[in-house]
C-alpha positions in Angstrom: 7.9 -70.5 59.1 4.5 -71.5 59.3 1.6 -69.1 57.3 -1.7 -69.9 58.3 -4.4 -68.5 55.7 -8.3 -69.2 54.7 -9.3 -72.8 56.0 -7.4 -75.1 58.5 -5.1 -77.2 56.4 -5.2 -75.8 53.3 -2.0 -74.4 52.0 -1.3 -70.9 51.4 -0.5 -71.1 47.6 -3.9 -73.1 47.5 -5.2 -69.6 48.0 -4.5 -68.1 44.9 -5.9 -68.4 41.6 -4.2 -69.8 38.6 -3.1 -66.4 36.9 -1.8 -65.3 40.4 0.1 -69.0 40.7 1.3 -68.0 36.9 2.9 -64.8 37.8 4.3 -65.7 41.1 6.2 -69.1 39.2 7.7 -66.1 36.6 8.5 -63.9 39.4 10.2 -66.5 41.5 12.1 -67.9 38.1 13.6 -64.1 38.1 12.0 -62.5 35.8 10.8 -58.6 36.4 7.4 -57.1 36.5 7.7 -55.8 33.0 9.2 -59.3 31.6 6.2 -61.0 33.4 4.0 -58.4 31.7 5.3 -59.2 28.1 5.2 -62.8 28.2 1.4 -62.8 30.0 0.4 -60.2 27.6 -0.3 -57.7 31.1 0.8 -54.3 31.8 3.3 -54.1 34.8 0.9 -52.7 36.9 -1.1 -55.3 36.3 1.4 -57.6 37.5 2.5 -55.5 40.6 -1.4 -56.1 41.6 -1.2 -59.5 41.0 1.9 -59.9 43.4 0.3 -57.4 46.4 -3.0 -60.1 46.1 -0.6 -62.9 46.5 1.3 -61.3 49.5 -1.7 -60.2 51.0 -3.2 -64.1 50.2 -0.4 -65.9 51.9 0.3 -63.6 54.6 4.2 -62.8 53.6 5.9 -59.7 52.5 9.3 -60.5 51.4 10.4 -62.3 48.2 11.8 -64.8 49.5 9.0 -66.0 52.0 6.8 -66.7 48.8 10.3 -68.7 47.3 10.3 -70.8 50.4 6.4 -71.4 50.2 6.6 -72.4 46.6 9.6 -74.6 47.7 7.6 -76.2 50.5 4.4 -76.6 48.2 6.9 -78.3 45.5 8.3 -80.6 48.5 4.8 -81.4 49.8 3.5 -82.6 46.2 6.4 -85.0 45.7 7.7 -85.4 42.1 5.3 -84.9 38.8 4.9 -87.2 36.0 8.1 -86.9 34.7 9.5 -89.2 32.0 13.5 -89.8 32.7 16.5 -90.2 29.7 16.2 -94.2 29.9 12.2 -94.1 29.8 10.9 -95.4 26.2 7.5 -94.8 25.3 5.4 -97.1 23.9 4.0 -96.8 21.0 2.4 -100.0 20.7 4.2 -101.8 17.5 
């Protein structure tokens, strides 16, 4: 699937701002509208207008086409800073 939005090689989730990015991650984790709402302090209108900016952003309309655009954007940026079991931190003693 290829979405093409805003500038030539920019990304469609690059589109959106970090509150939209915020609910879409909830959204995509499972959670519903009015869950969303609770935990971002929002009503679930609020949220449902957050999500219809985000379709109409990226240029999908279903669920799962945002899923496999956050998958592909997660793929793309490689792995985070993330500290593995075995990793010991030092603390400089």
């Amino acid at each position: 699937m290829t979405v093409t939005a805003g500038r030539p090689g920019r990304q469609p989730l690059d589109l959106l701002s970090d509150r939209e990015r915020e609910v879409l991650d909830r959204v995509l984790e499972g959670h519903t509208y009015p869950s969303v709402a609770r935990a971002l302090g929002l009503s679930p209108h609020t949220v449902d207008t957050y999500m219809r900016r985000i379709r109409a952003k990226t240029g999908v309309t279903h669920r799962l086409q945002l899923l496999r655009l956050a998958m592909a954007d997660a793929l793309e940026a490689g792995p985070g800073p993330t500290r593995g079991a075995g990793d010991v931190e030092d603390t400089g003693t």
